[in-house]
N, C-alpha and C positions, 0 to 999 in steps of 0.2 A: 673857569666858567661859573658865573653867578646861577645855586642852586635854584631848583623849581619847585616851587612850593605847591603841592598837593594837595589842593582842597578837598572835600567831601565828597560834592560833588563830581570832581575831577578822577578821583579812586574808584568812586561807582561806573563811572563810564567806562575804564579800563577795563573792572571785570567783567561788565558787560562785553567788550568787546572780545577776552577771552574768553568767556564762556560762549558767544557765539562760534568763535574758534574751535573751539576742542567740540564743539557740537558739530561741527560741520564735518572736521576730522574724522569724528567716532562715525556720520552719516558715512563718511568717504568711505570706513574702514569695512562697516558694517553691508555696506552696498555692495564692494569687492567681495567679501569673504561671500554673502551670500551667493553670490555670481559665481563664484570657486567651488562651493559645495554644490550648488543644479549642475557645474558643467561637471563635475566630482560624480552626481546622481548618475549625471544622463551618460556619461563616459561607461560607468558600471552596467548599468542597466542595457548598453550597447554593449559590453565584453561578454554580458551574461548570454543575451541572446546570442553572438556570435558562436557561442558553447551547445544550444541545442543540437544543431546537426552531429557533436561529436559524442554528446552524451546518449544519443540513441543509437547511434553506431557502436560507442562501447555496448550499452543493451542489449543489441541485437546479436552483437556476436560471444555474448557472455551464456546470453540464451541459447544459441546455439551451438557451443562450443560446450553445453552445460547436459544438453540432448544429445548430444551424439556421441559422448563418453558413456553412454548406457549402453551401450552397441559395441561386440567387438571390432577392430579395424578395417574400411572398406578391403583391403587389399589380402584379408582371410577369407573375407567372403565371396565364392563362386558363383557366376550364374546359376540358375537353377532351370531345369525344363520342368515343364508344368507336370505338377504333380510328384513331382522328386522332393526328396527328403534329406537338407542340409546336414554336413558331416558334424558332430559335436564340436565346439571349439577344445584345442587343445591348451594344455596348462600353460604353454609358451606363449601363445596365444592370449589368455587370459590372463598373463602377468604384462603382456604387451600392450594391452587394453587399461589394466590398472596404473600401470606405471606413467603412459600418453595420457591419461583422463589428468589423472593428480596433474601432470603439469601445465595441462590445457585450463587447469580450475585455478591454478597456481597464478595464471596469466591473465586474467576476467575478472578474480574474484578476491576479497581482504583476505588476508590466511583465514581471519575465525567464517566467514562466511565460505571458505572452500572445505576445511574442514566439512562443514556443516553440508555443503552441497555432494561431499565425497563419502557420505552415508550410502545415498542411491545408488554411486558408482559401486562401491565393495556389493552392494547388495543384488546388484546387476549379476556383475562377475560370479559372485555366488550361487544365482540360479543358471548359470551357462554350466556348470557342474553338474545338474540334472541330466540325468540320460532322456529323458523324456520332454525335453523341452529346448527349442533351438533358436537364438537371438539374430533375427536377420538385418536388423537397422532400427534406427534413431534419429529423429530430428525434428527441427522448427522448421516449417516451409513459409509461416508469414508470421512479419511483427506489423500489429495495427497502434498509433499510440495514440491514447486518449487523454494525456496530460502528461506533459513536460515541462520540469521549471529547474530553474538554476539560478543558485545565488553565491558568487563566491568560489569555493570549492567543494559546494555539496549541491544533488540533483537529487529530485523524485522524478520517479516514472510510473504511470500505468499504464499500461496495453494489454492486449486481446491476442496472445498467440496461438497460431493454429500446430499443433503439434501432432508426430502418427510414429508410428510404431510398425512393428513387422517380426511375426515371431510364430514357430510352427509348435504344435504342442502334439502329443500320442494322449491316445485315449483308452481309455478302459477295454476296448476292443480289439486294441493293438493297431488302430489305423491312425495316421496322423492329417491334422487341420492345419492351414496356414491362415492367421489372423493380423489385420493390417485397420487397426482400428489410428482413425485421424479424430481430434477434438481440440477443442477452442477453451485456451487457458485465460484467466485474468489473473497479469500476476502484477505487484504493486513492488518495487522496488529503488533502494534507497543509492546512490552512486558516491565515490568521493576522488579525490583524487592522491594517488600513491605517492611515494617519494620521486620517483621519477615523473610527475607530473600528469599520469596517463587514470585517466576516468576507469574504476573497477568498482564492481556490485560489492558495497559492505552492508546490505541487506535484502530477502528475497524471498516473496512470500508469494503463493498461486493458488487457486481453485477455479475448479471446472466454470466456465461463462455459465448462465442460466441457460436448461435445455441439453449442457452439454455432459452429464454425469456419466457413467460408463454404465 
């Protein structure tokens, strides 16, 4: 085949025409990927929301689960007729309270965050020792949330919980009061997710709402 001889002009055309190539290419490339990363965003940003309902459900029951280890076991506890005077808990009792908290805290919460929340439980259990002082219950009766976000595998949360209490006390008289004080927590708390995949509190901070100090 008689070669082709390549003028000047004939060479400038060519890389014109590849440079309009690889331009069009890198457009092509550049068009996908960004299309691949919005549907990348908007994918994420849909798994994340999908994760609210379950990151306030771990919440709520981390919170509750977090109050009602301050209280010995329902199934120690007797009715009471008005004006009667609950029996002290006993040591079997109180080691059955500590031991069911730790592993309710165990299940809710990062070890160093139960650790941390297992101060209040010992410290519970330590005034049920008091002869003068009798533990009738514990707990969260509403979680309100006032911001929930999730990104990944970490959440914040705030909310409003209403939390009460139930505990008889003897007085200087020798007569005994029973006091059933209910208040409204804001507690700001940080979520992650465990080895096993499951949403638990690795942070957890509270003070009274405004209004609601004791």
């Amino acid at each position: 085949m008689t070669p082709v001889k390549r003028t000047r002009r004939t060479r400038m055309a060519v890389g014109a025409l590849a440079l309009t190539a690889a331009a069009g290419a890198a457009a092509v490339n550049w068009s996908e990927s960004a299309s691949g990363d919005q549907q990348t965003v908007a994918g994420a940003v849909h798994s994340d929301a999908a994760q609210l309902a379950t990151v306030k459900s771990a919440f709520t029951a981390a919170i509750q689960a977090d109050r009602a280890a301050d209280a010995p076991p329902a199934g120690a506890l007797h009715p009471l007729l008005a004006g009667q005077v609950a029996p002290q808990a006993a040591p079997q009792v109180r080691q059955q309270q500590l031991a069911g908290g730790l592993a309710a805290l165990a299940a809710h919460f990062t070890p160093a965050q139960a650790q941390h929340e297992a101060i209040g439980l010992r410290n519970a259990v330590s005034y049920e020792a008091d002869p003068a002082f009798r533990n009738l219950g514990a707990g969260a009766s509403k979680v309100a949330f006032t911001q929930v976000a999730v990104a990944g595998s970490r959440a914040t949360v705030q909310a409003q919980v209403t939390v009460w209490a139930k505990f008889q006390q003897r007085q200087p008289n020798g007569s005994w009061t029973t006091a059933s004080p209910v208040n409204v927590m804001t507690y700001t708390a940080t979520l992650v997710k465990n080895a096993a995949g499951q949403w638990v509190v690795s942070s957890l901070s509270g003070d009274f709402a405004p209004g609601e100090g004791p």
